[in-house]
PAMAR-164958 format. One record per residue: residue in three letters; x, y, z of N, C-alpha, C, O in turn; residue number from 1. Coordinates in pm, whole numbers, plus 32768, in hexadecimal, padded with zeros to 4 digits. Layout:
% PAMAR-164958
code;nx;ny;nz;cax;cay;caz;cx;cy;cz;ox;oy;oz;pos
Ala;X;Y;Z;X;Y;Z;X;Y;Z;X;Y;Z;NUM
...
//
This chain:
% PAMAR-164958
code;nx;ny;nz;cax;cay;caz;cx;cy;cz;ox;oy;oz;pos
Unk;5DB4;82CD;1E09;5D8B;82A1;1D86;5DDB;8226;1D5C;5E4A;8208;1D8A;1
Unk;5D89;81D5;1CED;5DE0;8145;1CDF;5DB6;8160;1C54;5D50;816F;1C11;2
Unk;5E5A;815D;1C43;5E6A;8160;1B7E;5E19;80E5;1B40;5E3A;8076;1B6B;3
Unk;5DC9;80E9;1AF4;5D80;8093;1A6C;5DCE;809A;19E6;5E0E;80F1;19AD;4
Unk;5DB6;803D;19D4;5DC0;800E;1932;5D19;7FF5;18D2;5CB3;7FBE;18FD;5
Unk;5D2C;802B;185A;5CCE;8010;1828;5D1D;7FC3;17A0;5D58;7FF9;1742;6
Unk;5D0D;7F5C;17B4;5D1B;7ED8;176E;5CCD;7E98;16F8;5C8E;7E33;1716;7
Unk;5CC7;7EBB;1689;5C8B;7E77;15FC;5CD2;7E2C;15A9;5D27;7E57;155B;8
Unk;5CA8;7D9E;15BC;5CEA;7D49;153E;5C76;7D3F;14D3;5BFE;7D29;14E4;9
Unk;5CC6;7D59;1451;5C65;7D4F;13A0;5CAD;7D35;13A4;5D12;7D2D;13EA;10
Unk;5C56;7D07;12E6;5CB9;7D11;124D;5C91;7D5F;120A;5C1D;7D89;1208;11
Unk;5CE6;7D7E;11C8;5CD2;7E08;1150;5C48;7DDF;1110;5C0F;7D74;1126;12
Unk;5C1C;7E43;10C0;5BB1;7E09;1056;5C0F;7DC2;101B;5C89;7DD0;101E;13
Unk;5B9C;7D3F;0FBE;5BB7;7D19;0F55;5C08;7D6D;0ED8;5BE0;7DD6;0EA7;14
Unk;5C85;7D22;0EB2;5CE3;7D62;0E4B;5CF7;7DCA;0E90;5CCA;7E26;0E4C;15
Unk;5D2F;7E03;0F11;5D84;7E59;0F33;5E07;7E2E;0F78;5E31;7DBA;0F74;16
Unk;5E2D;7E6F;0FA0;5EBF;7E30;0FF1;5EB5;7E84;10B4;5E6F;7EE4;10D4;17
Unk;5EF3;7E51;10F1;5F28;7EA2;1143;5F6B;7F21;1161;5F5C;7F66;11C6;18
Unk;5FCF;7F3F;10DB;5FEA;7FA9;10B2;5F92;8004;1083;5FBA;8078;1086;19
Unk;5ED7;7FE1;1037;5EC0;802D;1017;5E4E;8064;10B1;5E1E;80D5;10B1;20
Unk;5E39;8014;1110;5E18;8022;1151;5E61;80AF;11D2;5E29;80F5;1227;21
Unk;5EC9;80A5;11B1;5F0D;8102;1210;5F01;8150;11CC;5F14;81BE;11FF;22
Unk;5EE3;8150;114F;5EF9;81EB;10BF;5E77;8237;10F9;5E71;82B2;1105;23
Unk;5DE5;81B9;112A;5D77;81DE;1153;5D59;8254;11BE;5D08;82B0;11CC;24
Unk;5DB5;8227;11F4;5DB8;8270;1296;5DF9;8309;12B2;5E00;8339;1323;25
Unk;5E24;8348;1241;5E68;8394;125A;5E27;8411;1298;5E5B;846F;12D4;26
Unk;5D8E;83F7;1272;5D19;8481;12E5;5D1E;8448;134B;5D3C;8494;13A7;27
Unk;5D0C;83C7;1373;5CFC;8397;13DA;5D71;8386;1455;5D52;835E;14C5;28
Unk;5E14;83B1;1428;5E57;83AC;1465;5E47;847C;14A6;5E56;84B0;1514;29
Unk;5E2B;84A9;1435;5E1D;8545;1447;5DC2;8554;14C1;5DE8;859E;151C;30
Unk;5D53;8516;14CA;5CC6;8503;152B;5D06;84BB;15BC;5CE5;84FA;1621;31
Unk;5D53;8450;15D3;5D56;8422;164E;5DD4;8485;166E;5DC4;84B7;16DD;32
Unk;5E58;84B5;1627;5EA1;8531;167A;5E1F;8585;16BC;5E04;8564;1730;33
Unk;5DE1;85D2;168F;5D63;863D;16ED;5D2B;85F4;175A;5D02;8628;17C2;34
Unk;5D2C;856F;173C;5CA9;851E;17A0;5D0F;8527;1841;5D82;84FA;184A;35
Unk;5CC7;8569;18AD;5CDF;857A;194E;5D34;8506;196D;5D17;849F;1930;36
Unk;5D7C;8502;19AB;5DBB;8436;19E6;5E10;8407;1980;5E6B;83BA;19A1;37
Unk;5E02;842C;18F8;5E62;83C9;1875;5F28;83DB;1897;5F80;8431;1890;38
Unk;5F1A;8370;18B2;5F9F;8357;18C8;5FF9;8316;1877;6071;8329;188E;39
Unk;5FD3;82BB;1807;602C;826F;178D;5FAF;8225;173C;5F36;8235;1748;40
Unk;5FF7;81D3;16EA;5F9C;81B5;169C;6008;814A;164D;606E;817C;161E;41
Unk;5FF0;80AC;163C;6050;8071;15EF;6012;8028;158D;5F9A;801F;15A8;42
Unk;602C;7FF5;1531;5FC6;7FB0;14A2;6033;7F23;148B;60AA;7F2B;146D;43
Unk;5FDE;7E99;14A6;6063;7E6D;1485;6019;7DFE;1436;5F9F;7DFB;1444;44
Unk;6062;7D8D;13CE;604B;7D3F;134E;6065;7CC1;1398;60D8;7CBE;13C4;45
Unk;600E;7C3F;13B9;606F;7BDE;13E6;606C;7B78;132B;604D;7BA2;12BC;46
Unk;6098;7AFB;1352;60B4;7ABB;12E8;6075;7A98;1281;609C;7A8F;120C;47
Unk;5FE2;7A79;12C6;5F7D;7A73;1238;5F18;7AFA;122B;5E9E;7AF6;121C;48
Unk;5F67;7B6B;1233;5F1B;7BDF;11FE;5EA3;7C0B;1252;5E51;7C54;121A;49
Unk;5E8C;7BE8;12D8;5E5F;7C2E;1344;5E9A;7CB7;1377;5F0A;7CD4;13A2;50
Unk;5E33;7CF9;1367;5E88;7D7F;13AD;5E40;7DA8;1435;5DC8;7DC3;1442;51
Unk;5EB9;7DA6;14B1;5E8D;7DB9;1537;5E90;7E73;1556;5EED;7EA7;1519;52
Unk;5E5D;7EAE;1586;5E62;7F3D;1568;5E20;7F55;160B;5DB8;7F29;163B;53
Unk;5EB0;7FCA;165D;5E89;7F9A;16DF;5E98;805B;16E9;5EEA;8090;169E;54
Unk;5E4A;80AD;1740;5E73;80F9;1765;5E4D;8122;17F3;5DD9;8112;181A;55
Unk;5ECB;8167;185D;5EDC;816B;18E8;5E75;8222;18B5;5E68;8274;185B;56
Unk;5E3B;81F3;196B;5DF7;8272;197D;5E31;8283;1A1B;5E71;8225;1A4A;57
Unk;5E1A;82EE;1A61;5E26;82EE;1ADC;5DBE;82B0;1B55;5DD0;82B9;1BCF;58
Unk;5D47;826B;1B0C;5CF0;824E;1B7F;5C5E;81F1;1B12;5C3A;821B;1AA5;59
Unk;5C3A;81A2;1B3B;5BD8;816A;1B07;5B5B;81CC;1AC7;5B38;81CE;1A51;60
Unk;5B1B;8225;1B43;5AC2;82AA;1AF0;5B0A;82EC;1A81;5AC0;8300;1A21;61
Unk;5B6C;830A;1A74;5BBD;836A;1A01;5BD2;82E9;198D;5BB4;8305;1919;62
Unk;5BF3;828C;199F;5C00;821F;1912;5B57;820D;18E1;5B40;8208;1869;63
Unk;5B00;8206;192C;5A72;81EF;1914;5A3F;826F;18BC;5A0A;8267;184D;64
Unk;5A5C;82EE;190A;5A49;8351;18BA;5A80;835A;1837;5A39;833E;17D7;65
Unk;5AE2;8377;1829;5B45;8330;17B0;5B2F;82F6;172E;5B3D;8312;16B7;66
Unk;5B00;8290;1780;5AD2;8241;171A;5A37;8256;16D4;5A1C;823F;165F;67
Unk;59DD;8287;173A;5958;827D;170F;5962;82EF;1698;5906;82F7;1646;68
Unk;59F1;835F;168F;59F1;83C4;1609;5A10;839F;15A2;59F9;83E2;153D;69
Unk;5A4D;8328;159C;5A91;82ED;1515;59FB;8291;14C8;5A02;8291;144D;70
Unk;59A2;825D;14F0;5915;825A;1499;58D9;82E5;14AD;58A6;8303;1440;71
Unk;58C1;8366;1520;5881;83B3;14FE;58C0;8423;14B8;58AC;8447;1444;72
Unk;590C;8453;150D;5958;84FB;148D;598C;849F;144A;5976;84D5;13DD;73
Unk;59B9;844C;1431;5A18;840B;13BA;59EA;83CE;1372;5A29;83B6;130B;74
Unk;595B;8394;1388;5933;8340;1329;5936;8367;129C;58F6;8313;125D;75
Unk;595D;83B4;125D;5975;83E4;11CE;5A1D;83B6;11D2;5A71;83F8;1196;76
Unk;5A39;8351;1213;5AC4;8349;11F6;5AE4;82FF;1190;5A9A;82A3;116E;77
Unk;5B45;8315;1158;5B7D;8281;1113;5B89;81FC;112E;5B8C;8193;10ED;78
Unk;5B8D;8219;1190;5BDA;8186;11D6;5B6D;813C;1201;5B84;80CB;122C;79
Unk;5B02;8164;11FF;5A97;80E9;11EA;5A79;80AB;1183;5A2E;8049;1182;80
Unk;5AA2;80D0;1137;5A75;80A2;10A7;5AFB;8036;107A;5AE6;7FDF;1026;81
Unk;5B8F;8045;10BF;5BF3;7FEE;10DD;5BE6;7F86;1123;5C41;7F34;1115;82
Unk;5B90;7F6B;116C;5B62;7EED;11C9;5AFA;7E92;11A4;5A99;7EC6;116D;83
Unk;5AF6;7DF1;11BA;5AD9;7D90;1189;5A5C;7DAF;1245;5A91;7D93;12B1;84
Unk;5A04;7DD0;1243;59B9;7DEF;12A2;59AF;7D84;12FA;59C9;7D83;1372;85
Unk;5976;7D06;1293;5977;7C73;12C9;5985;7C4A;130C;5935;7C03;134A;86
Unk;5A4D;7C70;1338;5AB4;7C35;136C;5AC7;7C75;13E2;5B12;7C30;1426;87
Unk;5A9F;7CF3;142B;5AC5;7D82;1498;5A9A;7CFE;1501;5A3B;7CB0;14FD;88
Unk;5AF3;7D08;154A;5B15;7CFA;15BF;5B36;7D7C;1605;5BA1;7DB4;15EB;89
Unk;5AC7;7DBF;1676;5AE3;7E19;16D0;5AE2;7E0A;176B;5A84;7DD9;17A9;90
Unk;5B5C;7E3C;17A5;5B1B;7E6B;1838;5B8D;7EDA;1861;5BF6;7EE4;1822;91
Unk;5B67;7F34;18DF;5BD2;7F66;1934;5BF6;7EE6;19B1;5BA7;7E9C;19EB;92
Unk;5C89;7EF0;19BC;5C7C;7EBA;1A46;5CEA;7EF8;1AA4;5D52;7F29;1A78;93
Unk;5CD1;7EF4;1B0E;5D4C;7F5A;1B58;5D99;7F16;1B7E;5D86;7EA0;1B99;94
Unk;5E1B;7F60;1B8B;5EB7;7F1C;1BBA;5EAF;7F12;1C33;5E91;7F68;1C86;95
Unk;5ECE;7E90;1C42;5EE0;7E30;1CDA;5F85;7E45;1D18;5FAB;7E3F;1D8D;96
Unk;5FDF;7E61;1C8D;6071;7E3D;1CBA;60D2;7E9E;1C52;60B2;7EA7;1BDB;97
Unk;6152;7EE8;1C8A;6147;7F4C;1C25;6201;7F08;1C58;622A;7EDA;1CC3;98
Unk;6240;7F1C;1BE0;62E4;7EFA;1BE3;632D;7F72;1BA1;62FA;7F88;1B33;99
Unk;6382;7FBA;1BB8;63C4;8031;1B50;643C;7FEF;1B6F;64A6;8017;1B3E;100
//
């Protein structure tokens, strides 16, 4: 198996922050612990208020799965309603090179 990343750069909705965006997620962090393969998950702010939001799965099928629950069981989430839709930048892509 070859660990994936599932990789989304947004922006918050309009008049939210980043902070309230992580406030968003808090089912959604509950949902990818259960999800098969979830291995971490990091949320990060760069300078002009882009938020890159990356999480490791164990294998490209398990991040795909993954993900396809966060619009279906989750779609009653909050955290869609936190996102500037517009702006989603998505993909998985798998790790080529791994450093510890």
């Amino acid at each position: 198996m070859t660990e994936a990343l599932e990789v989304t750069v947004l922006r918050p909705a309009p008049g939210l922050t980043t902070a309230d965006f992580v406030a968003a997620n808090a089912d959604i962090d509950e949902y990818l612990r259960r999800q098969p393969g979830f291995e971490w998950r990091r949320i990060t702010e760069t300078e002009d208020g882009t938020v890159v939001d990356i999480v490791a799965y164990e294998s490209r099928e398990l991040a795909l799965a993954g993900a396809a629950g966060i619009s279906g069981e989750m779609a009653g989430s909050a955290v869609h309603a936190a996102i500037d839709h517009a702006t989603v930048e998505w993909r998985v892509v798998d790790v080529t090179h791994v450093v510890r």
